[in-house]
N, C-alpha and C positions, 0 to 999 in steps of 0.2 A: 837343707831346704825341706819346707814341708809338706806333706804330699796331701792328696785329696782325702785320703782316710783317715790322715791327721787330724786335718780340717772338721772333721765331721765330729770327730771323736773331743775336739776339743770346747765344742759349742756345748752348749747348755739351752734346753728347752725355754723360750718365755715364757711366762706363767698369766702374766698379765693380759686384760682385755678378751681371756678367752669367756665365752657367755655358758654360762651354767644350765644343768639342764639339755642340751643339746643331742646330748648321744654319740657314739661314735667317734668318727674326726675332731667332735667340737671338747671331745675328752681325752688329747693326743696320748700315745705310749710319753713316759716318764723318761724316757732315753732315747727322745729322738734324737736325729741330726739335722742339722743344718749347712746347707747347700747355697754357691752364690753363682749368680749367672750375670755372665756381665760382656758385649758384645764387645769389648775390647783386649778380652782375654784378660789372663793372669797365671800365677799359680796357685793352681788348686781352685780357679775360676773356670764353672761352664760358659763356653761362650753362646750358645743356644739353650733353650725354655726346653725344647726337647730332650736334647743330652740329660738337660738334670733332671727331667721326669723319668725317665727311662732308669737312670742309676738310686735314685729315691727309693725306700724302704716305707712299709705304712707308718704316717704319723710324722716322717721326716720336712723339713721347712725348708721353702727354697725361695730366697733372697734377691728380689730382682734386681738391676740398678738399672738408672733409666735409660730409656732407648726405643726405638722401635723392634718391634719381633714379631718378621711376618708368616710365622707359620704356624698350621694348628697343632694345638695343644691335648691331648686326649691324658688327662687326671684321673684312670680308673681307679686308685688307691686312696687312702685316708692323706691326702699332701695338705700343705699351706703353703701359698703364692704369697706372698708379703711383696710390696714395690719398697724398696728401699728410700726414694722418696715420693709419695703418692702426687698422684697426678700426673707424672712426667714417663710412666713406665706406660706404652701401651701395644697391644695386643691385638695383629693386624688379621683379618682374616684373607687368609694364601690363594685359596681358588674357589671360584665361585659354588653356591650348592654345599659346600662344605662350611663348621661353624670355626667360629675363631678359638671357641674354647668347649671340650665336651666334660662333661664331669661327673664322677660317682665319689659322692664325700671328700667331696674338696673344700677348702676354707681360701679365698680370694679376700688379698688386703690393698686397697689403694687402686688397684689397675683400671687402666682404663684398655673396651676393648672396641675396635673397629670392626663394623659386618662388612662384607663387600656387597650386598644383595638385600636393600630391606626389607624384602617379601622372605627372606630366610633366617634362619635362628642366628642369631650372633655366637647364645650363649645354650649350650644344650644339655640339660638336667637328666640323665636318662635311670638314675640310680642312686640310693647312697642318702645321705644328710651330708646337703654343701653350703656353705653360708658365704655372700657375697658381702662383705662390708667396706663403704666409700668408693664403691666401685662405677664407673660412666661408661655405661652399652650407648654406641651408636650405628647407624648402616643397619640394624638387623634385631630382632625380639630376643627377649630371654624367654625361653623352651622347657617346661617341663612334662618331662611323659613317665611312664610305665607306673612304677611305683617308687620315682624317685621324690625328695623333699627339698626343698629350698628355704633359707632363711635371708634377706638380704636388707642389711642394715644402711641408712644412705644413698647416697648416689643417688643413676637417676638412666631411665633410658629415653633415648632419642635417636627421630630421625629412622623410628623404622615404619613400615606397612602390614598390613592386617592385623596386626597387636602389636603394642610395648611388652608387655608381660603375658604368655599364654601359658596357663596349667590344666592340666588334663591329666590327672593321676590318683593312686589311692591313694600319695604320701600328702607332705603339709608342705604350704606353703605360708610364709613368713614375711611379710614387708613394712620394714619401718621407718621412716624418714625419707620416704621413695620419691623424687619427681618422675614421672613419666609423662614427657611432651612429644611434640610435633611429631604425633602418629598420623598416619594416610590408613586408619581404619580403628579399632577398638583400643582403650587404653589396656586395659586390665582385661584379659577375660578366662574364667575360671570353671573347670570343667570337671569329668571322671566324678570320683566317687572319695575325695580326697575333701580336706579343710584348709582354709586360707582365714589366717588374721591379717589383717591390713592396717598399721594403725600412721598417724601425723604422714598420711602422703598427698600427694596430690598429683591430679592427671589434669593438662590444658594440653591445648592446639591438640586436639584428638577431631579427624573428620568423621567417626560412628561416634558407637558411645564410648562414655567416660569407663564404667566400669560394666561385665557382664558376668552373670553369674549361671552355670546350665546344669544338665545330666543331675548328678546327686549328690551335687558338691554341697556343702557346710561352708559358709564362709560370715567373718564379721571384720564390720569396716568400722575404727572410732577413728574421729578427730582425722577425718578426711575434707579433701577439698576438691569436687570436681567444679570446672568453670570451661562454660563454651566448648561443651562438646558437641560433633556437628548430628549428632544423633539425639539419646537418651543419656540421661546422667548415669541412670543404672537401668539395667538392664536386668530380670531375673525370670530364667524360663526353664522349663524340665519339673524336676522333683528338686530341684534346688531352694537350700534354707540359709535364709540370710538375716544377720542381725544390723543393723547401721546403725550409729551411736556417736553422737553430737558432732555430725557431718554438714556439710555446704553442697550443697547441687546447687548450683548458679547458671543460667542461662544457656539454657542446651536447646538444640535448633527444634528441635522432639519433645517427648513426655518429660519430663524432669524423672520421675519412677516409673517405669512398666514391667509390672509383674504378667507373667501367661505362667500354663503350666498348674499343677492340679497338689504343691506341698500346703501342707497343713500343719499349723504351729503344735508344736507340745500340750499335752493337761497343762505343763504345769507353768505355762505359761515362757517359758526361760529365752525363746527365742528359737530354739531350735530347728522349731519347723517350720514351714514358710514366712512371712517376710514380717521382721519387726523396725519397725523406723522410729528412735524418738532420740528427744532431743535436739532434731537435724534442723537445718534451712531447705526449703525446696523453693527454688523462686527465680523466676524471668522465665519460665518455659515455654517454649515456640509453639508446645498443643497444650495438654495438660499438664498440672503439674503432679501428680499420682495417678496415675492408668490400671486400674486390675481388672484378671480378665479371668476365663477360662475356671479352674477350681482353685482357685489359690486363696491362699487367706494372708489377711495383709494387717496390722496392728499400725498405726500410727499414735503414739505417747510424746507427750509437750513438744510436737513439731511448728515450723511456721511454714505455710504455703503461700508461697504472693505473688502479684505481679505475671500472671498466666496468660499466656494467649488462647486457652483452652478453659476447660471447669478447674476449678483447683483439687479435685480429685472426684474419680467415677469406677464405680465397680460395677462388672456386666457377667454377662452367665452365668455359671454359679458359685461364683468367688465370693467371698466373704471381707468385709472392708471396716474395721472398730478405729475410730478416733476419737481417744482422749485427751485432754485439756488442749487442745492444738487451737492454733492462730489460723485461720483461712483468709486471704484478705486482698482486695482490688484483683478479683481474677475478671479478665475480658467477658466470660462465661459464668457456666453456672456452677455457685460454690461445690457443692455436694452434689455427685449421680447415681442412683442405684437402678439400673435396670434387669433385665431378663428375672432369673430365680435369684438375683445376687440377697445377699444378709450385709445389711448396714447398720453398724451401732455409731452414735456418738453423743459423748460425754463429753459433758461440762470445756464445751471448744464453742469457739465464735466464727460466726462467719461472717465477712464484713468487706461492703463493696461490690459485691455481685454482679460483673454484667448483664445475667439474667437470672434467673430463680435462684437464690442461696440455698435453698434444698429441695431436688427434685427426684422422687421417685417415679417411675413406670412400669409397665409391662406386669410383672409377678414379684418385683420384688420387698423383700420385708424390711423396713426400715424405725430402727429404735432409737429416738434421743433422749435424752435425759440433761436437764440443766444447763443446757445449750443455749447460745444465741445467736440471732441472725437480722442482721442490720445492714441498714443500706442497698438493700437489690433492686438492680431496675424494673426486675418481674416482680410476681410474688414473690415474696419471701420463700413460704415451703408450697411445693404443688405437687400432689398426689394424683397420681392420676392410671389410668391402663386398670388393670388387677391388681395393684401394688396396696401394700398393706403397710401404714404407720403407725407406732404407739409413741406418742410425743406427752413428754412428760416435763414439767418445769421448762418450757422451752419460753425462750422473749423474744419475740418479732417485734419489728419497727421500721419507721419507716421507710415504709416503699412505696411507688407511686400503682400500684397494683393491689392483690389480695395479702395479708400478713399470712394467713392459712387458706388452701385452695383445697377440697374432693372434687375429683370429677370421675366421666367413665364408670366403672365400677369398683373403685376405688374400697377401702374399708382407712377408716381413718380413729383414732383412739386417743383422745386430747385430756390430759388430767393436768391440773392447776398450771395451765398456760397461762401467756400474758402477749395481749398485741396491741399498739401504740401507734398511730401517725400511719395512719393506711391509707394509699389514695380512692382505693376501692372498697372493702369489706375487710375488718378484721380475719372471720372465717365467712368463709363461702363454699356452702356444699350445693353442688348439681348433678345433671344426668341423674345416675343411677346410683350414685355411690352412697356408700354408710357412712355414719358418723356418730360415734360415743363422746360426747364431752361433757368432765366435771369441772368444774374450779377454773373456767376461763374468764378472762379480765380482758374486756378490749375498750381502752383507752382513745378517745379523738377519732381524728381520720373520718372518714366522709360517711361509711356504713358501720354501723354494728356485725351484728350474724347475719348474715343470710340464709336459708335455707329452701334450695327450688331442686331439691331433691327428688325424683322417685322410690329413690332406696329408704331403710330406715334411719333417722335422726333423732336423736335422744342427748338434748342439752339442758344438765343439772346443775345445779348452784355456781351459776356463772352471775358476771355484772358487765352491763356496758355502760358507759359512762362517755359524756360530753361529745357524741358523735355531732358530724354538721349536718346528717339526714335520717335518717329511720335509726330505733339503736335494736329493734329483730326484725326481721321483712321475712316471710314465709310463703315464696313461692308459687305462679301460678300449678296448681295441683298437688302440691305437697302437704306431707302431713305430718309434719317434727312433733316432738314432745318435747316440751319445754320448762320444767320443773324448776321451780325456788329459786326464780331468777331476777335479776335486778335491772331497772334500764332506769339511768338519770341523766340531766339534761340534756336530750335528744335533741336536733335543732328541728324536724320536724316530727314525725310522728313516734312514741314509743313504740309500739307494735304496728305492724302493716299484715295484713291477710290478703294477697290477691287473691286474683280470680281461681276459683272453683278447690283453692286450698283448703285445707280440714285440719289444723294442725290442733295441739291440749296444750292449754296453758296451764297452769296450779301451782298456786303458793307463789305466786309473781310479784313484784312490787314495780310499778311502773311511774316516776315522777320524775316532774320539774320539762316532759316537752314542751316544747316551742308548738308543737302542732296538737293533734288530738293525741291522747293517750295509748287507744287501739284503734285502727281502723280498719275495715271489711269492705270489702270489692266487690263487685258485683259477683254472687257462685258463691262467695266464701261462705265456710260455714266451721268455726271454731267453735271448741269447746273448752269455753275462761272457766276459772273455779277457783276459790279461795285468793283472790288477784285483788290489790291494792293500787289506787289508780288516784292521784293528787298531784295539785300544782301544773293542771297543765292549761297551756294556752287559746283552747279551744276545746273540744267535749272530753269529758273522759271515753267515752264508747263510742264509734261513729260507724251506723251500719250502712253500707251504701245501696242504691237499688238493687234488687232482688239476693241482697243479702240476709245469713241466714247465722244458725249457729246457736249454741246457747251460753248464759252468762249467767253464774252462780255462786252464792257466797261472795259476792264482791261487795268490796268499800270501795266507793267512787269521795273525791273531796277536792274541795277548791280549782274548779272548772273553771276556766274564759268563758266556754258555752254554757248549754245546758249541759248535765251532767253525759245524759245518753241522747243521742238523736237516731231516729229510724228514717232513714228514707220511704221511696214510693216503694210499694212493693216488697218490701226489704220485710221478713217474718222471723226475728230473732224470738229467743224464749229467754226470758229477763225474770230470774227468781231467787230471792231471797238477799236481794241488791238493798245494799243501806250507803244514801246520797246525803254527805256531809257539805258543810258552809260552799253552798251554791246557789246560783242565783235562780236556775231552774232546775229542776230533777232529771225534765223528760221534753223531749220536744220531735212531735212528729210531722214528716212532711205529707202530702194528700194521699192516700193510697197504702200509707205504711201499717202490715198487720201483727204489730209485736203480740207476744204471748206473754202476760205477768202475772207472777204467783209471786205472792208477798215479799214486793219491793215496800219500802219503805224510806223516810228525808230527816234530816233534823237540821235545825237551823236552816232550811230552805226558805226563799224570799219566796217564791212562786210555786210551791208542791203542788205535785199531782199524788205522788205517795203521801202514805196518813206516816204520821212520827209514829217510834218507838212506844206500844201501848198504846197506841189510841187506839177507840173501839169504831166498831162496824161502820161510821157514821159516815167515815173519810170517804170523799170523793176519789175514790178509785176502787178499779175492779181486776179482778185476776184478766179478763182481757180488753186492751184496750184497743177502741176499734178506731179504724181509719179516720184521721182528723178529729175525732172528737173530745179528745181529753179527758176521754174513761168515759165509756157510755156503757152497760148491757152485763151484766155479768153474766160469768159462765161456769160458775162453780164457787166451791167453796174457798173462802178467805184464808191464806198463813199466816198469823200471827205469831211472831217472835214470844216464848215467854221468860217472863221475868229471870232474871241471874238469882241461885240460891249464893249466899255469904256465908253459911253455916258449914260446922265441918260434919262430917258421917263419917260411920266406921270405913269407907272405902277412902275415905280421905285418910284417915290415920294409916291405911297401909300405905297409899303411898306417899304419904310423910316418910315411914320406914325405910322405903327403897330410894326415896330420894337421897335420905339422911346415908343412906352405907353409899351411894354414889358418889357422895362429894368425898366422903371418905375414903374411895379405893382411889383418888388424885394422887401421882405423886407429891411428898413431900409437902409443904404450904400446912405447918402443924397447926404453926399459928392462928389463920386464916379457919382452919375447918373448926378450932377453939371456937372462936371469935362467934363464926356462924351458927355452931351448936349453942351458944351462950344466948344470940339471938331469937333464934327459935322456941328456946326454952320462956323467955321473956314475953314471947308473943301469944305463945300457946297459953300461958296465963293472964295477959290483957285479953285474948278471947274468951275464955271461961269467966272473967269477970262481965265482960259485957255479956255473956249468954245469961248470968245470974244477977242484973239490970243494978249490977255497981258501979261506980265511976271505973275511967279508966285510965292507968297511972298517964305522964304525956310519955310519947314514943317517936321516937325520930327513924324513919325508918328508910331515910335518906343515909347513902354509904358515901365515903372515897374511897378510891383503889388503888394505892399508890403503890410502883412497881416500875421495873424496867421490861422491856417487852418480852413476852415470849412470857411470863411467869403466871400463866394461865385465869387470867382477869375476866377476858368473856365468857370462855370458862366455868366459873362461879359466876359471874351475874349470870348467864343463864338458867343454872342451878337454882339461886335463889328466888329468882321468879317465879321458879315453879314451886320453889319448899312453900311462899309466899300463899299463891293460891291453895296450894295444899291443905295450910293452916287455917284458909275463910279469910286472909286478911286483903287479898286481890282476884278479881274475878276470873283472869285469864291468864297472867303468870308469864305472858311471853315478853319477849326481850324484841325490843329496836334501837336499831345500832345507829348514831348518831356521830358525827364529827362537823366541824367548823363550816362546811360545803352545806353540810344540810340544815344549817339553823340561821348563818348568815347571807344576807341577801347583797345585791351589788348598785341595788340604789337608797336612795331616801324612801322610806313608808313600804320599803321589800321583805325588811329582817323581822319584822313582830307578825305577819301574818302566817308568813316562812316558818319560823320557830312556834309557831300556836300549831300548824298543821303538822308537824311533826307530833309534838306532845300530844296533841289528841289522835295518833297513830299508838301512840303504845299507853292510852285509857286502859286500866284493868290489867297494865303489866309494868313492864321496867323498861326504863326509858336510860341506855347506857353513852354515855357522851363518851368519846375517847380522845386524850389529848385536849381534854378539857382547858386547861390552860389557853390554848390558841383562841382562846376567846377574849381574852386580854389583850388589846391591842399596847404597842409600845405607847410611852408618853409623849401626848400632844400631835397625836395621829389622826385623821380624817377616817375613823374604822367603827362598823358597825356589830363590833362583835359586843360595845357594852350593852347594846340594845337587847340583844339578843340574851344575856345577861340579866337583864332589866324583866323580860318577859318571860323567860325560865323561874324567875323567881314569883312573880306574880300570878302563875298557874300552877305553882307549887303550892302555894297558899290558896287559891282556890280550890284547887283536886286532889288536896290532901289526903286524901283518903282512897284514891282512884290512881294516882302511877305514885309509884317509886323509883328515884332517881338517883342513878349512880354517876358518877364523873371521876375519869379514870387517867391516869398519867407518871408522867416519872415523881420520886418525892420529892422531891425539892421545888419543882415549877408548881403542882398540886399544891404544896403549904402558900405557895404568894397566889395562886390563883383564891384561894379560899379565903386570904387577907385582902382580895383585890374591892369585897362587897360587904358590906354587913348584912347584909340579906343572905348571901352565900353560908357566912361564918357561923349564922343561928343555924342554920339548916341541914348543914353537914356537920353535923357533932360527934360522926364516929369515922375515922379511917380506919381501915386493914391494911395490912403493912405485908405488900409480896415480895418475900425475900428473893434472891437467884436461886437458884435448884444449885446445890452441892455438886460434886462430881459424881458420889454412889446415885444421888437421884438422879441424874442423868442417861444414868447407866442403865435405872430404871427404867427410863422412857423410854428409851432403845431397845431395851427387851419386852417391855409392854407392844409397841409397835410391832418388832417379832412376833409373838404369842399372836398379836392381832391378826396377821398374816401369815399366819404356820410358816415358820421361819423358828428357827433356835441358836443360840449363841453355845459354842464352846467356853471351854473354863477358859483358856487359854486366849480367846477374842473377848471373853469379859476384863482377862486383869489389859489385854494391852488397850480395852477401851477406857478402862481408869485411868493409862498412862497417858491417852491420848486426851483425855477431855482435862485433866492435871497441868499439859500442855498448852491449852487452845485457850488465846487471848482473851480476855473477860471486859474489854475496851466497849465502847458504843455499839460496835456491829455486832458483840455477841446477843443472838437470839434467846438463850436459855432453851427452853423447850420445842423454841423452834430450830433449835440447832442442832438441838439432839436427833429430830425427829429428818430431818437435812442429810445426816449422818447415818439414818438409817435406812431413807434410800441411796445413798452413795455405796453404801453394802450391797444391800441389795442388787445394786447394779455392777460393783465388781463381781459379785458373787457370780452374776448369773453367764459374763464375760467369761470368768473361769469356768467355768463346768461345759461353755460352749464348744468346746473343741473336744470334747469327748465324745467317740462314738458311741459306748456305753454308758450312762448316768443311774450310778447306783441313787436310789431312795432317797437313803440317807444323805447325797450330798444336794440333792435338789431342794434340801430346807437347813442347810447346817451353813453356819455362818464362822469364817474362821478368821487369824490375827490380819490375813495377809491381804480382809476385804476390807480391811478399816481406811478409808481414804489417804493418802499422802505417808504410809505405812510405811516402813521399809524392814 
């Protein structure tokens, strides 16, 4: 018979399924033994779990068979619990207050263990590396404390109170393939000063939260799934740093995320230090679906938020809250919240569905977007408002039955090449006190343009509104924006509005095609227009109201419903150096009204009060015209306009020079700079022949530009406008930008008047059509574009000598548009041919952009931006230069993400651009 030393001596260690890496236990002695316990005895059978713990040696294996075994187990050596058939072995806890199983470097296979008390540990980790695999806790948590570690592969706990799983420790904790359900308190919750990976688990029927993370614990959760926790999905508070990685938080009665607590992510971005989420689902939340509070910093990367009964994420005090490329969408609330001192970035993420504001900041805090979108909110779109400070960059609003962009309070607000669409109220709308910088805004439809009823400062630059149903700028009673080189077209009532006692600067404006007057002034107002183009509108171009005031200079007024300017009673504007194109009055004053006019002037007027271009002293009008009488009384001396010289001078030769290295320092476009130097060359000797009264060869000085977008077309026509005047062959050299909107009209006898007022806006310059082509209607259409066609050509031939006409488009539609006329086919005899930019040239434009904004590329972000633009689709949507230039604020904007969490920012990295800001990088 053989005896229990036999037994031992004659087993042989498993080798299999042990997990590598582990340490300790999970690397048993090479000569263990093997122990069997089995409550029906035997020989050389333990019939109690105790007996063979007690006789076991470290590293020895003891072999359960199945049964119950109600008594606790204390494992302080390196053992292994094997259930001989898993499932059926389980492990009862003996008396209350005490666990069923305690352990220092134990390895558990199969067992299942009963708590008696679920407010008490079932399973108690106090030491050691012990790894739980396929193992089912019930009645009671799994416990870890001091400095002990846990790895537990499967299973699942259930059925206990204040946690499924609690760690509290410096050591690691390991969970993979975990269910932890029907807890009466927290699923998961992770403490001490220790690390936890968590990966394929899932916590339900949890009445707190799903997962909690505290103290100084490191923890990361992939390919997790919490659902219907009755708290928060997660939880993270203390100095605690958490990574979560393509996880589910689904309908939790609470925040879906709440961070408190003052950890801050890494330099180096890795996740290590306060909270990175991406990847994940966050959605069905009982409040919000992201909560940060307190000092934390929080990173959300291609997450989806939805479905909130809260904002779909809000960061307050002075927590910091970055989200990129993330989905925000049908939250009850407001998309996005930044309040107190909090720092909000986001990046190229959508917010969509809004119950109220899709982005709202307050109080002090700073918030940054970049290439964002936000659609569908019931509020405005973004509202800025408290102290709160915005620089929104590429962002697209739409609509909402509210403001697209709101300032209010004393807000500071910083808008560059925005876009906003379908607003029930005003695209942007600044008031109270607040600031506002804006370049490059587009607002599209929707009922107002800008507003600005500001007291604070307002400065909006090369923006456009377009097809508003009321005003497309309203300027405030009291306010006094500046409003530079800005566009308003088909307004449904007035292009610019002045209320009362406002003062704002217009310059370099172009204002056509309102339904109502052009500008109009309120009683008080008193603007200052200058260099402002004002045509096609339905009633005056200028409309000053009683005791309105202001002055108006350097303007072209053209093709009025009214007269061009009307003065009410009282109303004393200062009207000088105004030139009134095809209208039917110049001026028209009501009884009382005392304008100030210094050499206004009419051409083609049916009824002038101004004398035409050149005409001498004789003209019935006086520098001031007095009340009702249609010029009575002069009061000084006359401005007359003089003649245009055509001739070059040596000041024109230089800058011929500096235009000519201009077009040259373009990237790339060899061809094209050929092409134009070959022009020039040609022209400058058709001028010398005519200064030396020889014929002159014939010269077509009409271009195509055929290209696909982005390969710098306006670019060069603007260029050459100016080489143009440069040379004496155009007076003024400037460029007006034309497409199908601006030349076709939408009735019978609309499109030839339309397209004449146009062409006689870029007299003396270049007149650049884009997408030329769209003036072809399909075959046997009801469409006004041949007309327009029709009359482009016939003012061609008339003002040959006064614009030059470019017509710009992809190559292929440009070669049939140009077949579409014989009129077209004489007149355009020369194309340029815009190649796509290369990859090095691309490369270029991204480092030009750099240089342009002290910013510099590494060698090493130069080659992987070769690799990167080698990669990037060359389909319809590639931009060329505008993709390049796309790509260099997408750096930019990672760049400056990274460097943000540094308490130190050396110099050098606040302009150094490296591989790892190149977008979608890895």
């Amino acid at each position: 018979m053989s005896t229990s030393a036999d037994v031992r001596r004659s087993e042989r260690p498993r080798r299999e399924g042990t997990p590598a890496g582990a340490g300790g236990l999970l690397h048993p002695h090479p000569h263990r033994s093997v122990h069997r316990v089995d409550p029906r005895g035997g020989d050389g059978v333990f019939r109690t779990l105790g007996e063979a713990v007690r006789a076991a040696a470290d590293g020895d294996e003891i072999r359960i068979a199945p049964g119950d075994y109600a008594e606790g187990i204390v494992a302080g050596r390196a053992l292994r619990l094997v259930a001989e058939w898993p499932g059926v072995v389980r492990v009862v806890q003996p008396r209350p207050g005490e666990p069923a199983l305690r352990l220092e470097s134990a390895v558990l296979d199969g067992l299942t263990v009963q708590g008696g008390e679920p407010g008490e540990p079932a399973v108690l980790v106090t030491g050691g590396e012990s790894l739980l695999r396929g193992c089912h806790i019930s009645g009671g948590r799994i416990e870890v404390t001091a400095g002990g570690s846990l790895r537990m592969e499967g299973g699942g706990v259930r059925g206990a109170s204040l946690a499924g799983v609690h760690s509290d420790t410096s050591g690691r904790l390991v969970l993979t393939g975990v269910v932890v359900e029907d807890v009466a308190g927290t699923g998961i919750v992770l403490g001490g000063t220790g690390t936890a990976e968590v990966t394929g688990t899932t916590v339900r029927g949890v009445t707190g939260s799903g997962l909690r993370v505290r103290g100084s614990a490191r923890a990361r959760f992939r390919r997790c799934e919490v659902t219907a926790p009755g708290r928060n999905g997660l939880l993270v508070e203390d100095q605690a740093s958490v990574l979560v990685d393509d996880c589910l938080l689904r309908d939790s009665a609470a925040e879906g995320v709440r961070v408190l607590g003052s950890a801050r992510r890494a330099e180096d971005g890795t996740g290590t230090g306060g909270v990175h989420i991406r990847g994940s689902d966050v959605s069905g939340a009982g409040a919000m679906g992201v909560a940060v509070a307190g000092e934390s910093d929080v990173l959300l990367t291609d997450c989806r938020i939805g479905a909130t009964a809260g904002a779909g994420a809000s960061v307050d005090g002075a927590a910091r809250l970055a989200a990129t490329g993330c989905l925000i969408v049908d939250t009850a609330a407001t998309g996005v919240i930044a309040r107190g001192t909090a720092r909000l970035a986001v990046s190229g993420t959508t917010v969509r569905g809004a119950g109220a504001n899709g982005l709202l900041a307050g109080e002090r805090a700073e918030v940054t977007a970049r290439l964002a979108t936000v659609t569908g909110s019931a509020f405005s779109a973004v509202h800025v408002g408290g102290e709160a400070r915005a620089e929104l960059t590429a962002l697209r609003v739409e609509d909402t039955p509210e403001h697209g962009v709101r300032a209010t309070d004393q807000a500071v607000l910083d808008l560059t090449d925005c876009w906003a669409a379908d607003c029930g109220m005003s695209g942007l709308h600044v008031d109270a006190r607040a600031e506002a910088t804006v370049t490059g805004l587009t607002v599209r439809r929707g009922r107002n343009g800008i507003t600005a009823a500001s007291a604070g400062k307002v400065r909006v630059t090369d923006s456009q509104v377009l097809d508003v149903e009321r005003a497309g700028l309203t300027c405030g009673p009291g306010a006094g924006p500046e409003i530079l080189d800005c566009r308003v077209a088909g307004a449904g009532t007035a292009g610019v509005v002045v209320e009362e006692q406002a003062t704002p600067v217009l310059r370099g404006c172009a204002i056509a095609g309102a339904k109502g007057s052009g500008i109009v002034v309120a009683p008080g107002g008193a603007p200052a227009v200058s260099a402002t183009t004002v045509r096609d509108t339905g009633k005056n171009g200028v409309f000053v109201g009683e005791r309105g005031g202001g002055t108006f200079e350097d303007c072209v007024i053209s093709a009025t419903g009214f007269p061009a300017v009307h003065v009410s009673a009282k109303a004393r504007p200062t009207l000088r150096g105004l030139l009134v194109r095809d209208a039917a009055d110049d001026l028209g004053l009501d009884d009382g009204a005392e304008p100030v006019v210094d050499g206004c002037r009419s051409e083609r007027v049916r009824s002038a009060v101004w004398p035409s271009p050149g005409a001498g002293g004789g003209e019935a009008v006086h520098d001031r015209v007095a009340a009702g009488s249609g010029g009575a009384g002069p009061s000084g001396p006359r401005r007359q306009p003089g003649p245009a010289t055509a001739g070059s001078s040596p000041a024109d030769e230089r800058t011929l020079d500096d235009l000519l290295g201009e077009l040259d320092k373009l990237v790339g476009l060899e061809k094209v700079k050929q092409d134009v130097s070959s022009l020039v060359k040609l022209m400058r000797m058709v001028r010398r022949r005519e200064e030396a009264g020889l014929a002159a060869p014939p010269l077509s000085r009409h271009l195509v530009f055929a290209g696909n977008p982005g390969t710098g077309k306006t670019t060069v026509a603007r260029l050459y406008g100016r080489i143009l005047a440069a040379v004496g062959l155009l007076e003024r050299g400037h460029l007006v930008e034309a497409d199908r909107s601006s030349l076709v009209g939408e009735y019978v006898g609309h499109t030839g008047p339309k397209t004449q007022r146009v062409f006689q806006e870029a007299m003396g310059g270049v007149l650049f059509i884009d997408e030329a082509y769209s003036l072809t209607p399909a075959a046997g259409s009801n469409d006004f574009g041949h007309e327009a066609i029709a009359t482009l050509v016939k003012m061609m031939e008339d003002h040959r000598d006064s614009v030059v006409v470019i017509v710009a488009g992809y190559p292929d539609e440009m070669e049939h548009f140009i077949d579409s006329n014989p009129g077209l086919a004489s007149r355009f005899s020369r194309t340029l041919l815009f190649e796509d930019y290369t990859t090095p040239e691309l490369v270029s434009i991204v480092e030009h952009h750099a240089e342009r904004h002290q910013y510099r590329l590494t060698e090493s972000a130069r080659e992987a931006l070769i690799a990167y633009f080698n990669e990037m689709p060359r389909g319809d949507r590639f931009g060329n230069g505008r993709s390049a230039r796309q790509v260099f604020q997408a750096m930019t904007e990672r760049q400056a993400y990274r460097v943000a969490g540094m308490d130190v920012v050396p110099e050098n990295d606040l302009i150094t651009l490296r591989p790892e800001d190149i977008p979608y990088s890895t």
